[in-house]
C-alpha positions in Angstrom: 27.7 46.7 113.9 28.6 46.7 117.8 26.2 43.4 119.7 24.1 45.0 122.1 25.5 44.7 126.2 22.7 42.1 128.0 22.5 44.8 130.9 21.2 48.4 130.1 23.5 50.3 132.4 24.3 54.2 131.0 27.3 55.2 130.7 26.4 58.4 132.3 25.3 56.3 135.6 28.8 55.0 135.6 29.8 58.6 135.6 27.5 60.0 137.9 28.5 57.4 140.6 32.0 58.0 140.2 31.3 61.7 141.1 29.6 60.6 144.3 32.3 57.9 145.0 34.6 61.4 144.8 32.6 63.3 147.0 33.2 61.0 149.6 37.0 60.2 149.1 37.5 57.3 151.1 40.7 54.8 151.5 42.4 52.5 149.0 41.3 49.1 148.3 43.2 45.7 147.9 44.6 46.5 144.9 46.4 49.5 145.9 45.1 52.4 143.7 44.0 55.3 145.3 41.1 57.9 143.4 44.1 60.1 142.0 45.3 57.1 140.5 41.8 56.5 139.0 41.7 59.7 137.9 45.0 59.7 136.1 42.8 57.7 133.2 39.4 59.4 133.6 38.5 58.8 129.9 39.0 55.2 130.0 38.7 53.8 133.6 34.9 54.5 134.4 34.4 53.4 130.4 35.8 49.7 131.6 33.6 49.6 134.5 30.8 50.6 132.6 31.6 47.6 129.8 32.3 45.2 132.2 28.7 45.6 134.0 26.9 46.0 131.1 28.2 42.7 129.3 27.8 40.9 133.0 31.2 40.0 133.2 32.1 42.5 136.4 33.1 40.6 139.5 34.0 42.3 142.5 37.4 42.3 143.9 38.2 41.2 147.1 37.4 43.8 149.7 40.7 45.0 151.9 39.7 44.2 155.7 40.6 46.8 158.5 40.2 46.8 162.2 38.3 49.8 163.9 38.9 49.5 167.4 35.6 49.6 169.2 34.9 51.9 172.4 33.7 49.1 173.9 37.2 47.6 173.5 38.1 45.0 171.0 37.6 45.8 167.3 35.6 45.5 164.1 36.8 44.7 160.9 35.3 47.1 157.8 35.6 46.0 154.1 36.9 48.4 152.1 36.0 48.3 148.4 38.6 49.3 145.3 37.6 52.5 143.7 36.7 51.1 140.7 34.0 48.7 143.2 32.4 51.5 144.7 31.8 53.4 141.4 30.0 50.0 140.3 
C-alpha cells in the first residue's frame, strides 16, 4: 500500500499551473531547459513536480539573473525561474 504524501497537493493543480506557466511562455531558467523541452516528457515531468512537493522534498533551483536596462539608465537584475519552478 503506497504511504500517504505529508502535503495534500493534487495532481491536477500541478497540471493546471503548468497550463498557466504555458500561457505565459517566458525564458529558460539556470538549468537550460526551455517549455518544449518540458514538454517533450509531459506524462512524467509535471508528475515529479507534483511528488516532490507533495512528499516536501521540492527545493527551488537557483534562479538565472538577467539585467533589464532601466529608462532611467543603469539596470535591474530579474530572476528567472526553471520551468519546472514556476509550475510549482
Amino acid at each position: 500500500m503506497d504511504k500517504p504524501k505529508p502535503y495534500g497537493i493534487p495532481q491536477w493543480l500541478v497540471y493546471q499551473a503548468y497550463e498557466r506557466v504555458k500561457a505565459n511562455r517566458g525564458a529558460v531558467g539556470v538549468d537550460g531547459e526551455s517549455l518544449r523541452m518540458f514538454e517533450k516528457d509531459l506524462k512524467n515531468n509535471p508528475y515529479k513536480v507534483w511528488n516532490r512537493m507533495s512528499s516536501g522534498s521540492y527545493f527551488p533551483p537557483p534562479v538565472q539573473a538577467v539585467e533589464i536596462p532601466k529608462k532611467s539608465g543603469g539596470v535591474r537584475i530579474l530572476g528567472v525561474p526553471t520551468v519546472a519552478d514556476r509550475i510549482a
